[in-house]
C-alpha positions in Angstrom: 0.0 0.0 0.0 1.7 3.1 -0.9 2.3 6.2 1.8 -0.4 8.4 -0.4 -3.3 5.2 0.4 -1.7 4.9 4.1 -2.5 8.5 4.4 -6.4 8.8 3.2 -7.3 5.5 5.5 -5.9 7.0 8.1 -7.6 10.4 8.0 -11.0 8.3 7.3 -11.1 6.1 10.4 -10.2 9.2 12.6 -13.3 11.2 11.1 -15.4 7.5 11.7 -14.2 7.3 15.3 -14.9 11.6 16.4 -18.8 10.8 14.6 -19.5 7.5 16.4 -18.5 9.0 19.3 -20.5 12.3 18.7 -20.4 15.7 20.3 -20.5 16.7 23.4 -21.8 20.3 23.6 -21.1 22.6 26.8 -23.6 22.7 29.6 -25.7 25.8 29.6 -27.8 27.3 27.1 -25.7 28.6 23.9 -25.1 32.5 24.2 -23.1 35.3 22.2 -19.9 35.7 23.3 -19.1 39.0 21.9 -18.6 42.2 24.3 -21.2 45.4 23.6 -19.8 48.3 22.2 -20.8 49.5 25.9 -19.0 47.0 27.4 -16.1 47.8 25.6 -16.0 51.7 26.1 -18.6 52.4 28.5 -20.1 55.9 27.6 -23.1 57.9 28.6 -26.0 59.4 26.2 -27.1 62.7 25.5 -30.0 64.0 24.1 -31.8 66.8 24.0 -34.3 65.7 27.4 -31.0 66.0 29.4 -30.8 69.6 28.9 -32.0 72.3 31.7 -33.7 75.1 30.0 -33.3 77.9 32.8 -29.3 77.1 33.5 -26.6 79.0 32.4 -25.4 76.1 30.4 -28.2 73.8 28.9 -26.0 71.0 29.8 -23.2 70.5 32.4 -20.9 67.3 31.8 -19.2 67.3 35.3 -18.4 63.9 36.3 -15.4 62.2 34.4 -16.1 59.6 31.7 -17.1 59.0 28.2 -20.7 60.3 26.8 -21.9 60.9 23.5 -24.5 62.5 21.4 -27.9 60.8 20.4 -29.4 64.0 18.7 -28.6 67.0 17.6 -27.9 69.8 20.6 -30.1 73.3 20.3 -30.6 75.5 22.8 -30.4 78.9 24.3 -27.7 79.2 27.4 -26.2 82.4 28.2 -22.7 80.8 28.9 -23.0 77.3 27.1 -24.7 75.2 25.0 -22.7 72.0 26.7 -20.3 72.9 29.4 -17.2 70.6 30.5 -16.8 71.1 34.0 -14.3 68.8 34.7 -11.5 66.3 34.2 -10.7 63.1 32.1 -13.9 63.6 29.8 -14.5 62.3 26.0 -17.1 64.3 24.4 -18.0 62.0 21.1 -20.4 64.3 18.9 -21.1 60.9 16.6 -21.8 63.6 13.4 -24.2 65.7 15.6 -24.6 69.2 15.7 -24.1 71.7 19.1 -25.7 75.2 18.0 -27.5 77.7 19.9 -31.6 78.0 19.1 -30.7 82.0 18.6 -27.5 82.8 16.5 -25.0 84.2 18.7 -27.5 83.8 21.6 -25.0 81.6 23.8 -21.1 82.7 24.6 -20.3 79.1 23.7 -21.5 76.1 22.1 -19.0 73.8 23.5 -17.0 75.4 26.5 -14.4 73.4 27.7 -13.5 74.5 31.5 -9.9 74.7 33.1 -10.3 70.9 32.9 -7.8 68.3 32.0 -7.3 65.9 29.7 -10.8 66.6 28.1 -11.6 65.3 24.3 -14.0 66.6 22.1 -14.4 64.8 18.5 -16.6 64.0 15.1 -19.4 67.1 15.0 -20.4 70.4 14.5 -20.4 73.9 16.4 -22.6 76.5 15.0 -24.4 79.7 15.8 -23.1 80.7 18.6 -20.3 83.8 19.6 -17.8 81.4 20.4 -18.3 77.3 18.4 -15.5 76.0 20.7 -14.1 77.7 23.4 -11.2 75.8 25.1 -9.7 77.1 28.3 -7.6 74.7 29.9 -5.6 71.2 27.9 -7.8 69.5 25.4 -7.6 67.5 22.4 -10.0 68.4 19.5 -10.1 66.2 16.7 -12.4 66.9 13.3 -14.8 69.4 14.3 -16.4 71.9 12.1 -17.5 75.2 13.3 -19.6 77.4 11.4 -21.5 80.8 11.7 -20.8 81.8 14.9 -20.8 85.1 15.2 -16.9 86.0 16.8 -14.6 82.6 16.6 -15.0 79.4 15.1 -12.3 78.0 17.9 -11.1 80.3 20.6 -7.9 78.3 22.5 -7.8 79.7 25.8 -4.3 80.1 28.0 -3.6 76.4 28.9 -0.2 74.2 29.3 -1.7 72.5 25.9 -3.6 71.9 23.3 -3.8 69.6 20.3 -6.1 70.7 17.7 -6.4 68.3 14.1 -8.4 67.8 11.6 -10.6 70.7 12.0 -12.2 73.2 10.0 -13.4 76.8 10.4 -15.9 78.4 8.1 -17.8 81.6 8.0 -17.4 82.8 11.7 -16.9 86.3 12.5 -18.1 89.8 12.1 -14.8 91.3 11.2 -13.3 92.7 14.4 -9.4 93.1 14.8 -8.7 93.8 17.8 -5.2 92.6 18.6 -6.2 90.6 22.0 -10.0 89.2 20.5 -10.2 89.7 16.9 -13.2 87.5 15.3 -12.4 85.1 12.9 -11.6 80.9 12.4 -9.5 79.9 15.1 -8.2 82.0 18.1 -5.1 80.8 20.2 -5.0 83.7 22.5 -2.7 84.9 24.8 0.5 82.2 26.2 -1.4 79.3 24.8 1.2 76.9 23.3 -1.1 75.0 21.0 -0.4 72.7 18.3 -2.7 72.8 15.3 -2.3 70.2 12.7 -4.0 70.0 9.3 -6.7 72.7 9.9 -8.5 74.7 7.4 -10.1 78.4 8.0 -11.8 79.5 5.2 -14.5 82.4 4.4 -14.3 83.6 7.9 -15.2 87.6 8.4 -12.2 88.4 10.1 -8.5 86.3 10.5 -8.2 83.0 9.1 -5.9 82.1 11.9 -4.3 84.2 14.9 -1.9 83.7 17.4 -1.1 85.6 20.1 1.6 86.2 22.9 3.1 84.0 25.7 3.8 86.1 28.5 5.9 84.9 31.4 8.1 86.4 34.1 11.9 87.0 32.2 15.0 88.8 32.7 15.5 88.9 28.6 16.7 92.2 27.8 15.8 91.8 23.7 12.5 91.5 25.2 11.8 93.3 28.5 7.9 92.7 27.8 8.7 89.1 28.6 7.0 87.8 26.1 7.2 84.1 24.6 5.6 82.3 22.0 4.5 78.9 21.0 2.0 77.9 19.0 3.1 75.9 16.4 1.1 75.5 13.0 2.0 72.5 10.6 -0.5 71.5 7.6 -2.5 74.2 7.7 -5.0 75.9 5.1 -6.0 79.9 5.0 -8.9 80.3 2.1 -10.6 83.4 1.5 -10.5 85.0 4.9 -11.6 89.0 5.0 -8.3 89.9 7.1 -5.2 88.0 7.0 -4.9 84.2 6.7 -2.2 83.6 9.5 -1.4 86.3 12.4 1.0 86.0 14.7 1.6 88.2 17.6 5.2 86.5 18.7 7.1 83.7 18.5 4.7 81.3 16.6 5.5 78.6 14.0 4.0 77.5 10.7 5.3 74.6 8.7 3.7 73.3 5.4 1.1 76.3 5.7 -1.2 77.6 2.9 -2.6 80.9 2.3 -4.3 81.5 -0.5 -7.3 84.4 -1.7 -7.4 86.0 1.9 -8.2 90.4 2.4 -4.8 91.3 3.7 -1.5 89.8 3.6 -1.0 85.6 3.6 0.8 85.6 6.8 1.6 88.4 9.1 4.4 87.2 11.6 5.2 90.4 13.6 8.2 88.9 16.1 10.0 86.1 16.5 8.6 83.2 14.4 9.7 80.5 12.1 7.9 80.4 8.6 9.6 77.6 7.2 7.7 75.6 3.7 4.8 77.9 3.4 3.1 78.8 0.4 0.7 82.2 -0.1 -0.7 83.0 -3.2 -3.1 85.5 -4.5 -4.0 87.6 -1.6 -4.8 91.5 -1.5 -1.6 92.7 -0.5 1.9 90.7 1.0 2.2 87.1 0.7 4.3 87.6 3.7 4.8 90.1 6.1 7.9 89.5 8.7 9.0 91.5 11.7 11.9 91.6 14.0 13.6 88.1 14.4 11.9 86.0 12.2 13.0 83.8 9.5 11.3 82.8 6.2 12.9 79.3 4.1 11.8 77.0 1.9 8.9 79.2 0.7 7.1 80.3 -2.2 5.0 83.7 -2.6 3.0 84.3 -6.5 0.2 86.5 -7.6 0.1 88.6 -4.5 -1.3 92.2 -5.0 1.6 94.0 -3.6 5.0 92.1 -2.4 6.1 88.4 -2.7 7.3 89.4 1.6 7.5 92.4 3.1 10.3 93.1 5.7 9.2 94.9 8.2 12.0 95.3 11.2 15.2 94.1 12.5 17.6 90.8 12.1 15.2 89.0 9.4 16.2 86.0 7.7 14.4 84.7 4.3 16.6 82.0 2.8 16.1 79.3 -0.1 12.6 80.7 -1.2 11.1 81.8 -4.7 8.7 85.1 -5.2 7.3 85.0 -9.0 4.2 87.3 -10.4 3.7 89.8 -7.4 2.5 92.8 -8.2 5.1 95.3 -6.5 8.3 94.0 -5.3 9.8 90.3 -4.9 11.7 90.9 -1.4 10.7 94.2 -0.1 13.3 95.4 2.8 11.7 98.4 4.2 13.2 101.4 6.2 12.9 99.8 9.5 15.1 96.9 8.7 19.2 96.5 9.9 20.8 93.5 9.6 18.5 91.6 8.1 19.8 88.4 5.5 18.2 87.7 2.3 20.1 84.7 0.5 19.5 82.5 -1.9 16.4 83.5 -3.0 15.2 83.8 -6.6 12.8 86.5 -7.5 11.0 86.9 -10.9 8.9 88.3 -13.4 7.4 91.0 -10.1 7.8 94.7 -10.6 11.3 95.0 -9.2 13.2 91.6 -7.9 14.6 92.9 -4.6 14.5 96.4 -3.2 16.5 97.8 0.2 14.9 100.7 0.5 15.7 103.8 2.1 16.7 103.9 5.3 17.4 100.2 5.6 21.0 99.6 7.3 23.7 96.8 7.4 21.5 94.2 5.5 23.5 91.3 3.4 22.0 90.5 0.1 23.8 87.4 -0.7 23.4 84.6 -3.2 20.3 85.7 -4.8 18.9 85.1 -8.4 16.6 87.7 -10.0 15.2 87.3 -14.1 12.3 89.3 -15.7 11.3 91.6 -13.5 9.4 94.3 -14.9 10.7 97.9 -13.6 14.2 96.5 -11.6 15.8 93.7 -11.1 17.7 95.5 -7.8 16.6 98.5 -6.1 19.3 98.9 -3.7 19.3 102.2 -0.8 20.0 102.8 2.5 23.9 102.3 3.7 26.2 99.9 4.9 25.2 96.6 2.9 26.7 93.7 2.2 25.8 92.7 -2.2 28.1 89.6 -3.2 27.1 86.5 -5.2 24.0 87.4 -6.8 23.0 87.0 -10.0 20.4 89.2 -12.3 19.0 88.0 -15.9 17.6 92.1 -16.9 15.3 91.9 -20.1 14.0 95.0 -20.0 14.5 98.7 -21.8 18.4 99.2 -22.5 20.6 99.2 -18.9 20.8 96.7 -16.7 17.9 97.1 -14.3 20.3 98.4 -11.3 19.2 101.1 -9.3 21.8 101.7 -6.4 22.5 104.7 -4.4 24.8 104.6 -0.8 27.9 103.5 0.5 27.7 99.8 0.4 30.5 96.8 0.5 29.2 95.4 -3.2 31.3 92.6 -5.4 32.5 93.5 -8.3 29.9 93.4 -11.5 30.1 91.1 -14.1 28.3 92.1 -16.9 27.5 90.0 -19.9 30.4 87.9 -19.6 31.0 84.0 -20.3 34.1 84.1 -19.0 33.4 83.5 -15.2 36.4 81.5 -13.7 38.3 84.7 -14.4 36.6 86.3 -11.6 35.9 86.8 -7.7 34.0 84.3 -5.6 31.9 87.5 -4.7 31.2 88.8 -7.8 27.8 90.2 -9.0 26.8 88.7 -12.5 24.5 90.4 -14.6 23.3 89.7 -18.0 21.5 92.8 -20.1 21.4 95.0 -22.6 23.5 97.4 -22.4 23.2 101.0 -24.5 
């Protein structure tokens, strides 16, 4: 018999002997074994019947725990449509809807209360002054506030808080105010929040603004004390009636879009990292930088005055690309010493780069301007440093130069193929020359 016939007998006479001997089926009646989604992550209801009509807050959630939504949320509270009172609490919207009955009736539609490790995820905020208003550490994930009538999100002082996924639309009334200005989200004063992949778009007032961490310091560049730390990565400014991204101090974006907004792209007016960032279209500056900030990596078109806009001190914009702005490229303005601008490339604006008047000690270094339409260098002020750059002029006969003040410049190169003839700091231009 061979090993294959050995094989199948033996399989056959063990199936015989398991039927003749027949199952034997557990004691007790047969029952699902599965856990219930309750079991698993116990979590309390909320509907509409929970509500107390007459209290400041329709609904207070103040024992920890898990609850979510069976029903949309509407109601008239003067502080809060749902109010977290306390710690260690998951809010689940399930796709719901939180709105005050009367737009902009309610301070709040979700208000989220010097509590702890509080989540709130998956729904909607709506007509109310305030859709989410945070004031203590939370996590947000994917909610969507609309209408309200001041903020979409309004991120409270707090030691943190994580905000993804989320997206602001149509808030505001168009107030600016530097400490409350309406608009999609809010991180106000010493909040150091971390928004991810968030979009404000068609809000009447700021896309997104960041304001100042003040703390107790002996700095003496900033006697104010104050510290910044909200850090923006992923983020999305459409068609806001101010500016897309504001930031009082020390914030920083990364990956960040602005794009069709009333002002300027991004206004950074101290101490922040722009690094990666794209603003296109917008009313006036792609980018506007103040004292101690640095722009790389970055890309400004089709804005309706300058590609960025230098506004004070010891600026940095490195490695980035201005095309198709109305104005200027790189605008240094008359507020500006020792500012850097390197290796940047600059074209087909109204003039490449300008260092205007008044502007002192700035290095201009490494740079690449082509097809600009009125200049391809605008150069004033005193004292700076002009070495490695490069200018393709295509304009009327010159070569698109305007430069007037004692400076340290490289020598020009003008129309010449012959380069290894001349200085590492040289200034090569190629034009047409009368």
């Amino acid at each position: 018999m061979s090993p294959l016939q050995l094989a199948v007998l033996a399989l056959t006479w063990c199936a015989s002997s398991v039927f003749a001997q027949g199952l034997t089926p557990p004691p007790g009646p047969v029952g699902a074994t599965m856990k219930t989604l309750d079991q698993v992550e116990p979590s309390t209801p909320l509907s509409m019947a929970d509500g107390d009509p007459m209290a400041s807050s329709f609904i207070t959630i103040d024992e920890p725990g898990a609850y979510h939504l069976t029903e949309n949320i509407v109601a008239d509270a003067t502080f809060a449509v749902i109010r977290i009172h306390t710690e260690g609490v998951l809010l689940d919207l399930g796709g719901f809807t939180v709105a005050s009955a009367t737009a902009g009736f309610s301070n709040s539609a979700i208000f989220v209360d010097g509590s702890s490790e509080v989540v709130v995820r998956d729904g909607f905020v709506r007509h109310s002054q305030v859709g989410l208003n945070v004031n203590g550490p939370a996590l947000i994930e994917r909610v969507v506030a609309s209408n309200n009538t001041r903020q979409g999100f309004w991120l409270q002082p707090s030691d943190s808080t994580r905000v993804s996924s989320c997206i602001a639309e149509r808030n505001g009334q168009g107030q600016s105010g530097l400490f409350a200005p309406d608009g999609g989200f809010l991180i106000g004063r010493g909040t150091p929040a971390l928004l991810s992949d968030c979009v404000a778009t068609e809000n009447n007032g700021f896309g997104f603004f960041t304001g100042a961490n003040v703390v107790q310091t002996g700095d003496p560049l900033f006697p104010s004390g104050q510290r910044g730390s909200a850090q923006l990565k992923n983020c999305i400014a459409n068609a806001n009636s101010l500016s897309g991204f504001f930031a009082r101090f020390g914030a920083t974006f990364v990956r960040c879009v602005a794009e069709d907004n009333g002002i300027n792209g991004f206004e950074a007016l101290q101490v922040s990292v722009l690094d990666s960032c794209e603003s296109h279209n917008n009313t006036f500056d792609g980018f506007q930088i103040g004292p101690l900030s640095t722009l790389t990596n970055s890309n400004a078109d089709f804005n309706g005055r300058d590609g960025v806009r230098v506004t004070n001190d010891h600026v940095v914009v490195e490695d980035s690309r201005f095309s198709r702005n109305e104005a200027v490229g790189i605008r240094v303005t008359n507020n500006s010493v020792g500012s850097v601008i390197r290796d940047n490339a600059s074209m087909a604006n109204g003039v490449g780069i300008s260092l205007e008047n008044g502007t002192d000690r700035c290095r201009m270094e490494g740079n690449s301007t082509s097809s600009n339409t009125s200049a391809e260098w605008s150069i004033r002020g005193a004292n700076h440093i002009v070495v490695k750059n490069s200018a393709n002029w295509t304009g009327p006969s010159g070569d698109g130069l305007i430069i007037s003040g004692p400076h340290s410049i490289g020598p020009f190169v003008v129309n010449n193929t012959g380069l290894e003839t001349f200085s590492a700091w040289a200034n090569f231009v190629t034009a047409s020359i009368d």
